[in-house]
Structure formats: C-alpha cells, structure tokens
Biopython code that builds the backbone (N, CA, C, O; Angstrom):
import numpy as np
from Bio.PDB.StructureBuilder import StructureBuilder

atoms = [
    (1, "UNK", "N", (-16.207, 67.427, 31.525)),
    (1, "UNK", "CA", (-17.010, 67.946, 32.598)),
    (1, "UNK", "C", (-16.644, 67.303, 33.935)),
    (1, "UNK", "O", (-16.406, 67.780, 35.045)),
    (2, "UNK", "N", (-16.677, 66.107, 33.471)),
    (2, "UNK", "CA", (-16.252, 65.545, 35.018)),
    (2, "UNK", "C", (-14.650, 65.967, 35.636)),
    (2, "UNK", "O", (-14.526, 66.155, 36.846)),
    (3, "UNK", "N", (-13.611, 66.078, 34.824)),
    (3, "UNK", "CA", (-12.821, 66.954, 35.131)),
    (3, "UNK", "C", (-12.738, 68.084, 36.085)),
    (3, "UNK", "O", (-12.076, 68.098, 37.123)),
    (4, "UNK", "N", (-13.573, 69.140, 35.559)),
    (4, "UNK", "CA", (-13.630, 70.510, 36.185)),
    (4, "UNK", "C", (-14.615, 70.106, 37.224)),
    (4, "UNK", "O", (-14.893, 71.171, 37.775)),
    (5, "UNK", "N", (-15.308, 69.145, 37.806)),
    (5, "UNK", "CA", (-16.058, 69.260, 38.602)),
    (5, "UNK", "C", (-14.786, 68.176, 39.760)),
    (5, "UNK", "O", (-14.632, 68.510, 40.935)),
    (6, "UNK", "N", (-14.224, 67.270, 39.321)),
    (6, "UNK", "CA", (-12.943, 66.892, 40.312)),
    (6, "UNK", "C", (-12.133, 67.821, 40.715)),
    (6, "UNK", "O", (-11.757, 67.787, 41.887)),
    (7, "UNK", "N", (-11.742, 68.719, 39.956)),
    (7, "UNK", "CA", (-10.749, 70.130, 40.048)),
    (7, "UNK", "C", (-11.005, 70.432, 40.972)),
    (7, "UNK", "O", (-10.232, 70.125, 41.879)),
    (8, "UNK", "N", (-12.399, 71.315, 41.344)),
    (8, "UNK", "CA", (-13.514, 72.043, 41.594)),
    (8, "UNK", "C", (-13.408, 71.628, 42.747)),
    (8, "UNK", "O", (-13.322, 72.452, 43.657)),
    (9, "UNK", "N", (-13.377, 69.618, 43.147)),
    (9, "UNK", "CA", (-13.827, 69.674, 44.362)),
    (9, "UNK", "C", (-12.144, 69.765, 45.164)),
    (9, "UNK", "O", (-12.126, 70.320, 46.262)),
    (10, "UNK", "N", (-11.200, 69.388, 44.773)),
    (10, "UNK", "CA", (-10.019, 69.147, 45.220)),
    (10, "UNK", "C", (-9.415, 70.532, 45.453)),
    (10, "UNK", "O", (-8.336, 70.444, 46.038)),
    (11, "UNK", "N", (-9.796, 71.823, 45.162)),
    (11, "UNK", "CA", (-9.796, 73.053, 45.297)),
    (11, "UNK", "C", (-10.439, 73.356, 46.560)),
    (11, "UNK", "O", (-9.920, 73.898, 47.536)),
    (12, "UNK", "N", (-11.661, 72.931, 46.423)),
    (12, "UNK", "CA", (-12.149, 73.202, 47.753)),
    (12, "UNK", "C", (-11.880, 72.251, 48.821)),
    (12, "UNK", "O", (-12.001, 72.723, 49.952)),
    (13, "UNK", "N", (-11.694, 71.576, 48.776)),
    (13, "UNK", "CA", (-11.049, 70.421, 50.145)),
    (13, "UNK", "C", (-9.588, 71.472, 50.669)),
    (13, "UNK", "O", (-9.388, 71.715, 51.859)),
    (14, "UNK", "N", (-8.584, 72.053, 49.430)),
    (14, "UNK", "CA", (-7.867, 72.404, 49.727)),
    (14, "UNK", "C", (-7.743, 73.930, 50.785)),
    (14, "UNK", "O", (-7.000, 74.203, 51.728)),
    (15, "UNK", "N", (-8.860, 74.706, 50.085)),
    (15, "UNK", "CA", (-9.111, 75.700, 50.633)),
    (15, "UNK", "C", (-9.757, 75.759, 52.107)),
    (15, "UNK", "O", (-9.485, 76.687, 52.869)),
    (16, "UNK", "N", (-10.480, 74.893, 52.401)),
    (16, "UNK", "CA", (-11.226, 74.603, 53.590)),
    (16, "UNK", "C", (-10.031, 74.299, 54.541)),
    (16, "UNK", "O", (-10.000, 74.675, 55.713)),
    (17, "UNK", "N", (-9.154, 73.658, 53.992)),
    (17, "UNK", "CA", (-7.868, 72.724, 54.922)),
    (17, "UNK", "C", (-6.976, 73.877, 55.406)),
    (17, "UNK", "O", (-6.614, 73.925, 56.582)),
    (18, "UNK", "N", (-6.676, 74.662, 54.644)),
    (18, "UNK", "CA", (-6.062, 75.589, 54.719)),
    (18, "UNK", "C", (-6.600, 77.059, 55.730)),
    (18, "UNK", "O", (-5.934, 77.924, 56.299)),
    (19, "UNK", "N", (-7.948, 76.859, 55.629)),
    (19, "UNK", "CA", (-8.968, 77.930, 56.158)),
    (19, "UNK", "C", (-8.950, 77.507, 57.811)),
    (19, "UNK", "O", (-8.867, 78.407, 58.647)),
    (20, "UNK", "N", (-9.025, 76.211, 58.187)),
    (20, "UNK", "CA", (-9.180, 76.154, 58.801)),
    (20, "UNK", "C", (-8.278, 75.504, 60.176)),
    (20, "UNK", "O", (-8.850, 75.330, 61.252)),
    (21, "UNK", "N", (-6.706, 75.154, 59.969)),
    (21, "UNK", "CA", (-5.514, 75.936, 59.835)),
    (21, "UNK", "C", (-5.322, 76.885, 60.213)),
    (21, "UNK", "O", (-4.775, 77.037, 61.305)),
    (22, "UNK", "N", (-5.772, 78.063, 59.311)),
    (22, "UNK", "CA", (-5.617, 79.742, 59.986)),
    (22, "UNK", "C", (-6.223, 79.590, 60.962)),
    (22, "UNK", "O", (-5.637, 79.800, 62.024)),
    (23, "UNK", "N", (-7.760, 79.126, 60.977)),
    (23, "UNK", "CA", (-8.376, 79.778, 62.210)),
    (23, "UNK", "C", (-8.073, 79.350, 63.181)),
    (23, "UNK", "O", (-8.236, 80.016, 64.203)),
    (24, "UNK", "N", (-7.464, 77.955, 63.230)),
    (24, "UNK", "CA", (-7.105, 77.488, 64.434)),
    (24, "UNK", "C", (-6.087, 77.942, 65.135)),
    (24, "UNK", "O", (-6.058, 78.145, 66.349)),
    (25, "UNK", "N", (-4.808, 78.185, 63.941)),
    (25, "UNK", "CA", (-4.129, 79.143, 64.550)),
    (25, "UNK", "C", (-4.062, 80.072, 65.213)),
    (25, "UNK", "O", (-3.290, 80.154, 66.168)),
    (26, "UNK", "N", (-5.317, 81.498, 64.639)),
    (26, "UNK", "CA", (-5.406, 82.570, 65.292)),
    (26, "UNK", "C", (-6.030, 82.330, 66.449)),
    (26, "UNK", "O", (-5.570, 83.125, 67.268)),
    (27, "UNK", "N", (-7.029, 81.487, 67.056)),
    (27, "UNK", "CA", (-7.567, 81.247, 68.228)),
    (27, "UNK", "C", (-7.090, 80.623, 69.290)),
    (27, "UNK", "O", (-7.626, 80.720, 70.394)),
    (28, "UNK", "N", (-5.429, 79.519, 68.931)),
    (28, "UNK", "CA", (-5.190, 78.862, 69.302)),
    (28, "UNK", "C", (-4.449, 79.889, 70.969)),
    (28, "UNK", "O", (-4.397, 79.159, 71.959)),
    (29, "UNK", "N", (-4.069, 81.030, 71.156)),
    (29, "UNK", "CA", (-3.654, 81.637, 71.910)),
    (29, "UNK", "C", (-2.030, 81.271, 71.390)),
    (29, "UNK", "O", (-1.070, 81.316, 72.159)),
    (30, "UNK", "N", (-1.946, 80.936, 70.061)),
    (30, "UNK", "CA", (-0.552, 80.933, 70.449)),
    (30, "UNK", "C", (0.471, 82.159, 69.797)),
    (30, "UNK", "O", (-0.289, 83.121, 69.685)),
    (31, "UNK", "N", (1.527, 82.483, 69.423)),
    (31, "UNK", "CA", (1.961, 83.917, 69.756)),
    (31, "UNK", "C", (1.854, 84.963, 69.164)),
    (31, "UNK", "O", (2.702, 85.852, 69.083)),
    (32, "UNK", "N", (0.750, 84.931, 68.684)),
    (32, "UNK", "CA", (0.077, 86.031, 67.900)),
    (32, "UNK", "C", (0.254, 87.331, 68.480)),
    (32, "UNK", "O", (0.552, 88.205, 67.667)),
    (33, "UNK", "N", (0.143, 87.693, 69.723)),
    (33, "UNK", "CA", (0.465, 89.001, 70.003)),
    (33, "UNK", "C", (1.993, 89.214, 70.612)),
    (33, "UNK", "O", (2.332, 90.361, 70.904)),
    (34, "UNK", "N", (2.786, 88.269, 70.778)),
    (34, "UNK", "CA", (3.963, 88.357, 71.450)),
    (34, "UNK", "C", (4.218, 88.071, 72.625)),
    (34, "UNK", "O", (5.242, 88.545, 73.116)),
    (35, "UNK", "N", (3.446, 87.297, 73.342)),
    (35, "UNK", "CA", (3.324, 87.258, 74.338)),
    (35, "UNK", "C", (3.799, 85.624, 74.662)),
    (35, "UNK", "O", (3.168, 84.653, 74.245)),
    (36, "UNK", "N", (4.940, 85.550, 75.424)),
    (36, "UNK", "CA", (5.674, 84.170, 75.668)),
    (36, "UNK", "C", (3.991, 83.221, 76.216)),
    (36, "UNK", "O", (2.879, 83.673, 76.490)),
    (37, "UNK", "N", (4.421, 82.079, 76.189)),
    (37, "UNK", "CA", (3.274, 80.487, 76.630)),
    (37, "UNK", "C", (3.802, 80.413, 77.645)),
    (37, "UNK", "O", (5.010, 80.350, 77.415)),
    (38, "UNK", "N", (3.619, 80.382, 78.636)),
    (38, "UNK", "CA", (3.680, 80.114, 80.297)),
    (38, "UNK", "C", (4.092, 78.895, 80.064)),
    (38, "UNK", "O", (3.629, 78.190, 79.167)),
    (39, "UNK", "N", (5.051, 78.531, 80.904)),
    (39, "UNK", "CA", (5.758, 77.201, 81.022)),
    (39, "UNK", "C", (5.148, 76.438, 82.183)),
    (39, "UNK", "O", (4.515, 77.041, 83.050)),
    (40, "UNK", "N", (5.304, 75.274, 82.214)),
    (40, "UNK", "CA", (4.692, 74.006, 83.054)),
    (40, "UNK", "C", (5.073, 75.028, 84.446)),
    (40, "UNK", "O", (4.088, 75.706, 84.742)),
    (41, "UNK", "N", (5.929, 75.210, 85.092)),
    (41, "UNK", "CA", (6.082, 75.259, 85.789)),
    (41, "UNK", "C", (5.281, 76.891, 86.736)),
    (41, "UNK", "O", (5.047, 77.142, 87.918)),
    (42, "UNK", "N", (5.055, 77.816, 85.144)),
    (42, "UNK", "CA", (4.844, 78.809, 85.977)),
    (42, "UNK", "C", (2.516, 78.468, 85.776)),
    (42, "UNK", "O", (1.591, 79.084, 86.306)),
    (43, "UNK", "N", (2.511, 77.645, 85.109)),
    (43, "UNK", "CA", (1.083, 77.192, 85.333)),
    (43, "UNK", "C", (1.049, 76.475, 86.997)),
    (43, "UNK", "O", (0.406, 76.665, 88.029)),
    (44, "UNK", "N", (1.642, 75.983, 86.745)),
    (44, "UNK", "CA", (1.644, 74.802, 88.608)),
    (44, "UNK", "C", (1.392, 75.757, 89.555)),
    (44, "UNK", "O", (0.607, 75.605, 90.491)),
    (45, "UNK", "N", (2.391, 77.267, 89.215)),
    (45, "UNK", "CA", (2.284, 77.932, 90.525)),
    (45, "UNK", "C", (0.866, 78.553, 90.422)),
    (45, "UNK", "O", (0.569, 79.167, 91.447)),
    (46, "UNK", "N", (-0.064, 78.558, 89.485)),
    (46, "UNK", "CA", (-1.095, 79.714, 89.240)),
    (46, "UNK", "C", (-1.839, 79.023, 89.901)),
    (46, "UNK", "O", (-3.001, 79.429, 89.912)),
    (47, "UNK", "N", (-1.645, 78.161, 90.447)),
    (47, "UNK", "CA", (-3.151, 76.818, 91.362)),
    (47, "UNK", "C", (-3.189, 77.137, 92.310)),
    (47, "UNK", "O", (-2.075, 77.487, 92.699)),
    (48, "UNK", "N", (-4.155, 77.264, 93.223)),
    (48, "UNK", "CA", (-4.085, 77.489, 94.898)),
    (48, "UNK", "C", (-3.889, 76.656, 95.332)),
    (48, "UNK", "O", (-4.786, 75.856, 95.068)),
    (49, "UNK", "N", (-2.794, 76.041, 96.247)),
    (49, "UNK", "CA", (-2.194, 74.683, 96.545)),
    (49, "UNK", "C", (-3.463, 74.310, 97.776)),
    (49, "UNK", "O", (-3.352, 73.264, 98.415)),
    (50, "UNK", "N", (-4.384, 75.043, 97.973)),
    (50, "UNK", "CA", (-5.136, 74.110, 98.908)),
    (50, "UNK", "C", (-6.605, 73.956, 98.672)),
    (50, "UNK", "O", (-7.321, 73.191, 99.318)),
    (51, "UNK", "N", (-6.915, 74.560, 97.919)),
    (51, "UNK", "CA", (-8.493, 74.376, 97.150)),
    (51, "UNK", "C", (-8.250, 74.113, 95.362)),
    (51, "UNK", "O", (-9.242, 73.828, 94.691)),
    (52, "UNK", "N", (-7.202, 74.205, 94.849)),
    (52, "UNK", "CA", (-7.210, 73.882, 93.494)),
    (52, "UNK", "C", (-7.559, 74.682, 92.588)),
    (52, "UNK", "O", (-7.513, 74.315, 91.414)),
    (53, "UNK", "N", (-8.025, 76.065, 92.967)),
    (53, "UNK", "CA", (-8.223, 76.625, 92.138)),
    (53, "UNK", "C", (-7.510, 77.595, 90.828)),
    (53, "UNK", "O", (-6.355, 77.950, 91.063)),
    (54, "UNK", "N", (-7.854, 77.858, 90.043)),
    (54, "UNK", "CA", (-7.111, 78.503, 89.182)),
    (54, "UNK", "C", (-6.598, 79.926, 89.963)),
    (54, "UNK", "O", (-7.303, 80.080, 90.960)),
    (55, "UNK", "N", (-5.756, 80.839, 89.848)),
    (55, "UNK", "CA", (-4.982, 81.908, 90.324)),
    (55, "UNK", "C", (-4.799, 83.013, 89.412)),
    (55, "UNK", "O", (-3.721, 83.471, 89.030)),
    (56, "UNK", "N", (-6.008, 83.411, 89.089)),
    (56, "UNK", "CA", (-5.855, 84.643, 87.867)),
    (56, "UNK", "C", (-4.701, 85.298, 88.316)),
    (56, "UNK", "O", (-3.670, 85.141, 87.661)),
    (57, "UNK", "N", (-4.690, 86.019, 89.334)),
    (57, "UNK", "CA", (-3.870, 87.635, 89.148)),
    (57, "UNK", "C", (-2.666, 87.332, 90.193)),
    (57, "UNK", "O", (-2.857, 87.863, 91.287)),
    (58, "UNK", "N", (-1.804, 86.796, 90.112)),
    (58, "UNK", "CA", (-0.895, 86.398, 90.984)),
    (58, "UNK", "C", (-0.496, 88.110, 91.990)),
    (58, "UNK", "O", (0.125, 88.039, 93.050)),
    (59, "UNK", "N", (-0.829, 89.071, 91.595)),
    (59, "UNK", "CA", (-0.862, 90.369, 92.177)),
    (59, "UNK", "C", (-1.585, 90.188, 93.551)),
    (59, "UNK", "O", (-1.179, 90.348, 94.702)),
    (60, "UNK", "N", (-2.777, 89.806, 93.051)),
    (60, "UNK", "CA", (-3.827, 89.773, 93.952)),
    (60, "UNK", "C", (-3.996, 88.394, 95.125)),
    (60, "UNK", "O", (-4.599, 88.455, 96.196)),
    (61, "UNK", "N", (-3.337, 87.288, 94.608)),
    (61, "UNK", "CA", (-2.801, 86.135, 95.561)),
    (61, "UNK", "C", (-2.730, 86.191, 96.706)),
    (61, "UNK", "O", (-3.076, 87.339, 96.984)),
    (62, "UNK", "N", (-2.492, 85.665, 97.600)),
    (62, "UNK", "CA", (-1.954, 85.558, 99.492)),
    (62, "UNK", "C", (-0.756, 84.468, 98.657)),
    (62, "UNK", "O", (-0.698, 83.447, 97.971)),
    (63, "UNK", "N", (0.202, 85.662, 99.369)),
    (63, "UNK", "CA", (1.284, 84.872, 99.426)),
    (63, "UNK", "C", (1.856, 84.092, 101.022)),
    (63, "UNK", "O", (1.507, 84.578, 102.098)),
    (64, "UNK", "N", (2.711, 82.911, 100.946)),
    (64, "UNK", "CA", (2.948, 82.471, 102.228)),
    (64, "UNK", "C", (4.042, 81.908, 102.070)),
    (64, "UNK", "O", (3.907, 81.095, 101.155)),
    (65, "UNK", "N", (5.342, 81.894, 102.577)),
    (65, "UNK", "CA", (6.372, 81.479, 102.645)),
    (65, "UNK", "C", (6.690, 80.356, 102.874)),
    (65, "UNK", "O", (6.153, 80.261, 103.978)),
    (66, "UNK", "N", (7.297, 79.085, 102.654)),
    (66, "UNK", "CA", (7.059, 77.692, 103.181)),
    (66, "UNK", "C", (8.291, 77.096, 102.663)),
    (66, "UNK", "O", (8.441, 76.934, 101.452)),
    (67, "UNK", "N", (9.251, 76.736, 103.587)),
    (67, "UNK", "CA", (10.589, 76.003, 103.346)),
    (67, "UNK", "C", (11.592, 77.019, 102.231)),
    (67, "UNK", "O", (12.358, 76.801, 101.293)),
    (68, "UNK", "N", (11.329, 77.622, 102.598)),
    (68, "UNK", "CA", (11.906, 79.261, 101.560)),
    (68, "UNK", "C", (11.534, 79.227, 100.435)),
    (68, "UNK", "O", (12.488, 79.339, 99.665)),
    (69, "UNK", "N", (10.494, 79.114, 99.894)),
    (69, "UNK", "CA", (9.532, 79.118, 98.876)),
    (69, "UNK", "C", (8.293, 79.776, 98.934)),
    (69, "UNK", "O", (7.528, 79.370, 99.809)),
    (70, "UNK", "N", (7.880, 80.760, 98.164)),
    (70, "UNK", "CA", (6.655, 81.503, 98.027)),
    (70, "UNK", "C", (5.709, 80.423, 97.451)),
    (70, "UNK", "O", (5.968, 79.726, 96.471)),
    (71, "UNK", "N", (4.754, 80.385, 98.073)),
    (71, "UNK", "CA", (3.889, 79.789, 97.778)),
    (71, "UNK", "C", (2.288, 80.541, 97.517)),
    (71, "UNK", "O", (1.794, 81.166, 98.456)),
    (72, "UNK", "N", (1.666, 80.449, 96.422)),
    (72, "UNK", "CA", (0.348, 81.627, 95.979)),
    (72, "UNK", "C", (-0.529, 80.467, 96.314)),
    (72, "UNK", "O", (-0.359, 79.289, 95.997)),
    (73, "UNK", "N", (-1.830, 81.184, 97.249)),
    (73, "UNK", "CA", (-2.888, 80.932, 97.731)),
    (73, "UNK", "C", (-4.060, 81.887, 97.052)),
    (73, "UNK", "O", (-3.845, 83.073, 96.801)),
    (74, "UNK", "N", (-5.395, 81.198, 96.769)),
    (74, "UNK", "CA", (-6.222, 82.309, 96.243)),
    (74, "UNK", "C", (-7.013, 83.035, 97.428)),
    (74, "UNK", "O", (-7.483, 84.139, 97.154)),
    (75, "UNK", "N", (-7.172, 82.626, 98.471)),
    (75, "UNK", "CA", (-7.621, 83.777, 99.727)),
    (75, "UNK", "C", (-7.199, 83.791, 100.697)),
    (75, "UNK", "O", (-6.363, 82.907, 100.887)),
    (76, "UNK", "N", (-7.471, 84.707, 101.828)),
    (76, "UNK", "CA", (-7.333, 84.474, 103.531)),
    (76, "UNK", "C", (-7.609, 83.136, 103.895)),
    (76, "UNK", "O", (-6.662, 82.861, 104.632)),
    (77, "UNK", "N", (-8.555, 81.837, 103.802)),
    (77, "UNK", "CA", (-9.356, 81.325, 103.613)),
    (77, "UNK", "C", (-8.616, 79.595, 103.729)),
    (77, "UNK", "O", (-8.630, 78.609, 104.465)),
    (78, "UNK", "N", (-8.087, 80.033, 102.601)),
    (78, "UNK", "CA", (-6.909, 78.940, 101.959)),
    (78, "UNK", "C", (-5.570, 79.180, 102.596)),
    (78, "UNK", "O", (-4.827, 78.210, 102.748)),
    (79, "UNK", "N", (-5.273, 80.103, 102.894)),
    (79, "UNK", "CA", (-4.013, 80.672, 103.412)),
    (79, "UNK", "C", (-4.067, 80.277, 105.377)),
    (79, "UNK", "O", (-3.056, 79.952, 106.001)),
    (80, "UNK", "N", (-5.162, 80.388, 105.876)),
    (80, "UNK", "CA", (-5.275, 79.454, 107.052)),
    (80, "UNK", "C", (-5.573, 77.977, 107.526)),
    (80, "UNK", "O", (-5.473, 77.421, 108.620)),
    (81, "UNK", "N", (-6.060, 77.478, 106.021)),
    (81, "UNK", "CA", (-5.681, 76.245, 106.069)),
    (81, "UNK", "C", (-3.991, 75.679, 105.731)),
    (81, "UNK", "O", (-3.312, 74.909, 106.410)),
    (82, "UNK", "N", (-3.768, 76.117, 104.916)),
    (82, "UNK", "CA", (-2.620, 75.805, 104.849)),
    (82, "UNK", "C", (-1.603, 76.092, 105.767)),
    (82, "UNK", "O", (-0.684, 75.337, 106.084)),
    (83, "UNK", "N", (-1.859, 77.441, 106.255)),
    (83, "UNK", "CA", (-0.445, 77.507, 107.614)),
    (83, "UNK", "C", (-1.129, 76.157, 108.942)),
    (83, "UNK", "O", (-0.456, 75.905, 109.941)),
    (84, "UNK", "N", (-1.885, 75.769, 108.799)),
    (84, "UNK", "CA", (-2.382, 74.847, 109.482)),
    (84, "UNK", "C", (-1.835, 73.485, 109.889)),
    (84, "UNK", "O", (-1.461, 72.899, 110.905)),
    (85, "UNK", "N", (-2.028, 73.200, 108.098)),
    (85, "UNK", "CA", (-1.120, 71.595, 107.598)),
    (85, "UNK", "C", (-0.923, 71.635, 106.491)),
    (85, "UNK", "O", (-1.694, 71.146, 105.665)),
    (86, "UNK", "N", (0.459, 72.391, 106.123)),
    (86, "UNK", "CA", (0.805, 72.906, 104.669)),
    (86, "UNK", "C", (1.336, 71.460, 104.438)),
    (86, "UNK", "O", (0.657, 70.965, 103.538)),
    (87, "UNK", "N", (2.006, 70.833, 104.758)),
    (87, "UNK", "CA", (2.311, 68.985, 104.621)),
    (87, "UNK", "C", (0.944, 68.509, 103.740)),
    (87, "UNK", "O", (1.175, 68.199, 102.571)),
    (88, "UNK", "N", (-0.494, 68.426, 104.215)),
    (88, "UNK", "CA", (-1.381, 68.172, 103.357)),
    (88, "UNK", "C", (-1.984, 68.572, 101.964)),
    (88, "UNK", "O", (-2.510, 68.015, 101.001)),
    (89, "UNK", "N", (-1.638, 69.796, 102.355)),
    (89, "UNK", "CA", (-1.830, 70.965, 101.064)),
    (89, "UNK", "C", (-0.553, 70.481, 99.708)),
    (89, "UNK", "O", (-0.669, 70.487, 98.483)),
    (90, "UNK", "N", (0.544, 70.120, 100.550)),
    (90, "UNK", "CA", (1.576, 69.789, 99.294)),
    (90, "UNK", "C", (1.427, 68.577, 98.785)),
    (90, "UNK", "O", (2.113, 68.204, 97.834)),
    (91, "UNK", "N", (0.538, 67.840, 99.341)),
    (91, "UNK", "CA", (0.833, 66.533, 98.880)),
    (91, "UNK", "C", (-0.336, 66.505, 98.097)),
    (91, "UNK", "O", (-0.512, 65.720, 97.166)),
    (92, "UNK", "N", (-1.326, 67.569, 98.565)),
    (92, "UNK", "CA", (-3.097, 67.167, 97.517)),
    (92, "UNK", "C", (-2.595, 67.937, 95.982)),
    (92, "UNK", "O", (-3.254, 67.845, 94.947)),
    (93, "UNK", "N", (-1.090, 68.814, 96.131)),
    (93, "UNK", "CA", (-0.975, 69.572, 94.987)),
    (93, "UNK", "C", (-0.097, 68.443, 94.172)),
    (93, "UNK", "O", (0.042, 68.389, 92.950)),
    (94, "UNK", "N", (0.362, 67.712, 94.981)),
    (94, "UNK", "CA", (1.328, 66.967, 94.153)),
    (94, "UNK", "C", (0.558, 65.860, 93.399)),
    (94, "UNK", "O", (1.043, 65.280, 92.429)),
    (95, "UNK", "N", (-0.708, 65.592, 93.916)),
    (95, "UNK", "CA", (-1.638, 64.799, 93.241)),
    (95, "UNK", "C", (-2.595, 65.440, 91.924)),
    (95, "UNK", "O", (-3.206, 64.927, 90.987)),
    (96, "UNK", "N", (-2.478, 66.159, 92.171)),
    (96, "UNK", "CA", (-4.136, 67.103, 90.922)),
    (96, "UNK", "C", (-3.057, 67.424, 90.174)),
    (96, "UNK", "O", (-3.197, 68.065, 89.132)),
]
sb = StructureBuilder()
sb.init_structure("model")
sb.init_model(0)
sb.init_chain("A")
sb.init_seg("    ")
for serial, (resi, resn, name, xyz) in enumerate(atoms, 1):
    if name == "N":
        sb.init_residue(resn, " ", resi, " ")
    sb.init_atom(name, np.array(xyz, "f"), 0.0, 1.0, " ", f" {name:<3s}", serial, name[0])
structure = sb.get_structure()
C-alpha cells in the first residue's frame, strides 16, 4: 500500500511539473504565434526619449530627426521639449 500511494504521489509531482511548464510556456508570449521577440534594441526605441513612456504604435509616434537618426516621441508635447534640449532628453534616456 504504501507503494502505490508513493507512486501515486511521484506521478503527481510529475504531472503538475509538467502542467505547469506548458502553461508557462503558452503565456509566456513566446513564439507561439510566429511572431519574432523584439530585440533590445528595437524595445529602446519604443520609449519616448523625453517622458519615458512606453510607445505602443510606433505608426502613431512624432517622429524627429536628430544627428541623422529618427528618433520616436509619444506626443506634440514631448516632441517640443525635446527640439528644445534634445542633449538632455539623450542623456535622461541613456540613464532609465
């Protein structure tokens, strides 16, 4: 008896381990639908270099040109601070 009840539990440790594994997998965003992981670099650009914010729709961005580099801003807002003292803006991005 004590047997099948060690079995029993080492079955289920296994199954749980395994269960939960999958799920992490499927939630993990990773390439379950085909869709490449954004690389370090194209996350950096999704930040608004002068308020920090995240940059959903790079469509929808203010873009601004700076040392021949596009640079994504999330509004009008941010985009006049920065043509202001884009020097400050690069250096608060180079910090966060």
């Amino acid at each position: 008896m004590k047997r099948i009840g060690y079995l029993a539990g080492v079955a289920m440790v296994a199954l749980l381990s395994m269960a939960s594994y999958t799920v992490t997998k499927a939630f993990a965003g990773a390439d379950c639908c085909g869709a490449k992981q954004a690389s370090a670099a194209e996350k950096a650009e999704t930040k608004c270099v002068a308020c920090g914010k995240a940059i959903s729709n790079k469509d929808k961005a203010v873009k601004v040109e700076h040392e021949g580099k596009t640079v994504y801003l999330c509004c009008e807002g941010c985009a006049e601070k920065f043509k202001k003292n884009p020097g400050e803006c690069m250096r608060d991005k180079e910090q966060k």
